[in-house]
Structure formats: structure tokens, C-alpha cells
C-alpha positions in Angstrom: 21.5 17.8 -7.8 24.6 15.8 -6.4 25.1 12.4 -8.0 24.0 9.7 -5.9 26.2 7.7 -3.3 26.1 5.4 -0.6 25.5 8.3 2.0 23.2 10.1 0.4 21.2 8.0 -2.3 18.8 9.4 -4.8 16.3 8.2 -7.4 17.6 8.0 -10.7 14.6 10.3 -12.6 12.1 12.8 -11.3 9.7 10.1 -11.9 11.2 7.7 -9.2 11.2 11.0 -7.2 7.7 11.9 -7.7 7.2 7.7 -7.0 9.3 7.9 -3.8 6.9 10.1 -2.1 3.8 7.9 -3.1 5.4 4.6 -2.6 6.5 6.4 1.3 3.4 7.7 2.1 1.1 4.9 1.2 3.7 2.7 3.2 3.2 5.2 6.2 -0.3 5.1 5.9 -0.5 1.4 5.9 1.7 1.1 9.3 -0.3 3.3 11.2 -3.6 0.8 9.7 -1.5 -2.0 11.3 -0.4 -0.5 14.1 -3.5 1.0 14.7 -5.3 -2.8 14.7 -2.8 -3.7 16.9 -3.5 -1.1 19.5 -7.0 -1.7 19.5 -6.4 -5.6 19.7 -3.8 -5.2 23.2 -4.9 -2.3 25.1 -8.3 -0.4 23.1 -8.3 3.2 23.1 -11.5 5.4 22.3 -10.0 7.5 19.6 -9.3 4.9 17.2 -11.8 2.6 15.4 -12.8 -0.9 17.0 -10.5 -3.9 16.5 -13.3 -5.6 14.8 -13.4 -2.2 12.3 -10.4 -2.6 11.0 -10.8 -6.2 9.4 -13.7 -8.1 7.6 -13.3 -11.1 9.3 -12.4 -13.3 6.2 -9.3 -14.6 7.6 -7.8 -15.0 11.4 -6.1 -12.0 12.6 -3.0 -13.8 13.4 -2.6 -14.5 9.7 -3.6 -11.0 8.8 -0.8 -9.0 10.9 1.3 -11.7 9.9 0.7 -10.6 5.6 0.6 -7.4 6.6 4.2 -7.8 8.1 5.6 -9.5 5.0 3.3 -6.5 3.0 5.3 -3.9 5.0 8.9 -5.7 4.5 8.3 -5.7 1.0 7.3 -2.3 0.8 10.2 -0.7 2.6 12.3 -3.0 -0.2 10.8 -1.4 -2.7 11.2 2.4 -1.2 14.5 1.0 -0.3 15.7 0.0 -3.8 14.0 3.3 -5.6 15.7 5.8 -2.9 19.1 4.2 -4.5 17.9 4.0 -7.5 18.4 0.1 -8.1 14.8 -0.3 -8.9 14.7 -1.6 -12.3 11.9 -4.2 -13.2 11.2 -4.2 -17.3 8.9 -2.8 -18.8 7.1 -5.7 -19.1 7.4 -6.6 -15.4 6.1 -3.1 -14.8 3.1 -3.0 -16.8 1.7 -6.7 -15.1 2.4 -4.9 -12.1 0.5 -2.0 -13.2 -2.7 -3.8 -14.8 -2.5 -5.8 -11.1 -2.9 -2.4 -9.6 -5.0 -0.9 -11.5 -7.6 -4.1 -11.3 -6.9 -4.3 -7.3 -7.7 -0.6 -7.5 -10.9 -0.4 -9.0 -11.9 -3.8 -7.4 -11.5 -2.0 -3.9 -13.2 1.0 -4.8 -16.0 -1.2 -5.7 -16.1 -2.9 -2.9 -15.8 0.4 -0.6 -18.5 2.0 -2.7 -20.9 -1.1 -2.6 -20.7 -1.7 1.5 -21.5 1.9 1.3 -24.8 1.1 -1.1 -26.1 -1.7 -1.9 -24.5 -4.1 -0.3 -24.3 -2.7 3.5 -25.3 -5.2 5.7 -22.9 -8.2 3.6 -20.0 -8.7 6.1 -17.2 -8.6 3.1 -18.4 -5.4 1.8 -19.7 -3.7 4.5 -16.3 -3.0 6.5 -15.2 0.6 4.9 -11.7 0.7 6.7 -10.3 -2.2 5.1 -11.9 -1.5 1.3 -10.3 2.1 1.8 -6.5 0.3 3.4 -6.7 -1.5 0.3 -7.1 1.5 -1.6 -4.1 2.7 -0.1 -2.4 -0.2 -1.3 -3.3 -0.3 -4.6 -2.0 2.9 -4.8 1.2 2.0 -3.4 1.3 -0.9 -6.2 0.3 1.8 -8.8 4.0 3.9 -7.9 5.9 0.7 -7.4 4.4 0.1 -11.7 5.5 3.6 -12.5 9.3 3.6 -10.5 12.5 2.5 -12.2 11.3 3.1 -15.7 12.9 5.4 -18.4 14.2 8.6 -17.3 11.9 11.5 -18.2 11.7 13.3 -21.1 
């Protein structure tokens, strides 16, 4: 592999590689959740889910695309910063954000799987699309923990 330079950066290990794909496709996936919501909020089209689908209502839309925005900014810095390879938090930066994802993980797949059960019907938990878009992010948090560490063995 060539070394890395400011035409053509790479990620330092095979690690921030294998994170580099996760960290971009969990972004993707989360863009096409927004745009999607956005779509459905200016000019509604059949072959995507309701507007009213795609959130659970607990805060104002307005301040939901506006998060999601900052979400989005932030994780194209990240992807940003590991496709050069200037990704670096510590270790100890790494595993907080690693217990955060792992506790927003299996939060949101409790939440999915409970609006799926027991508590369908509760307007938090009984909105799949968001639980599962969460998912996605928790995911994305997940690779952000695992990027920029030691090189591999």
C-alpha cells in the first residue's frame, strides 16, 4: 500500500480500515433516514414511510433535523479525520466512547424489541424506524470507539 498523502489519504491500521467502512455506511444510512423524513415532510411519496413514521414525537421536528444536521457534521468529521488517519482519541477517550455505545446500543434494541412486544401501543416505544435509526447510530459510535487505536497485531 502507498503511504498516505494529501491526495490520497489512508487509515493508519487495517483496523481504521475495517472502521472506515462502518463509520461510512452507518453515516450513509443515516442521511438517507434524514433525507428520507424530509421528503416525506415537503412533497410525500408512497414508497417511503409516513413522515409521522420516521419520528416518535418526543421532540419538534425542527429541532430533530436540526440534531440530526449537527449528528451528520460530526460524523463526516470523524470519517474525515480516520480516512487521514488523524483520528487519535486515547484509549481512555475510546473506551467511554465505547461503553456510551455499547449502553445506547442495547438501550435501542430494547426499545425496538419492546414496541415490537410488550409495549406496542406506548408512543416512545412503539415507533420501529427510529429505535432501528438509532441502532444504526449506535453502531456508528461503536466504529468511531474502535478507530484510531493501536495498530494491529
Amino acid at each position: 500500500m502507498d503511504a498516505p498523502d494529501a491526495e490520497h489519504p489512508t487509515p493508519n491500521t487495517a483496523r481504521d480500515q475495517r472502521s472506515l467502512i462502518v463509520l461510512s455506511v452507518t453515516a450513509v444510512l443515516f442521511l438517507g433516514r434524514v433525507l428520507a423524513q424530509v421528503i416525506q415532510a415537503v412533497a410525500p411519496v408512497g414508497w417511503i414511510p409516513p413522515f409521522d413514521a420516521w419520528q416518535s414525537g418526543a421532540i419538534p421536528y425542527w429541532l430533530l433535523l436540526v440534531l440530526q444536521v449537527i449528528v451528520l457534521g460530526v460524523q463526516v468529521w470523524i470519517i474525515r479525520r480516520v480516512a487521514l488517519g488523524r483520528y487519535a482519541p486515547s484509549a481512555h477517550a475510546r473506551r467511554a466512547i465505547g461503553v456510551f455505545g455499547i449502553v445506547y446500543l442495547h438501550f435501542m434494541t430494547f426499545r425496538l424489541i419492546a414496541g415490537l412486544t410488550f409495549l406496542d401501543g406506548h408512543p416512545w416505544f412503539d415507533c420501529p424506524l427510529p429505535s432501528v435509526f438509532h441502532i444504526v447510530l449506535a453502531v456508528f459510535v461503536l466504529g468511531a470507539a474502535r478507530a484510531g487505536g493501536a495498530p494491529d497485531c
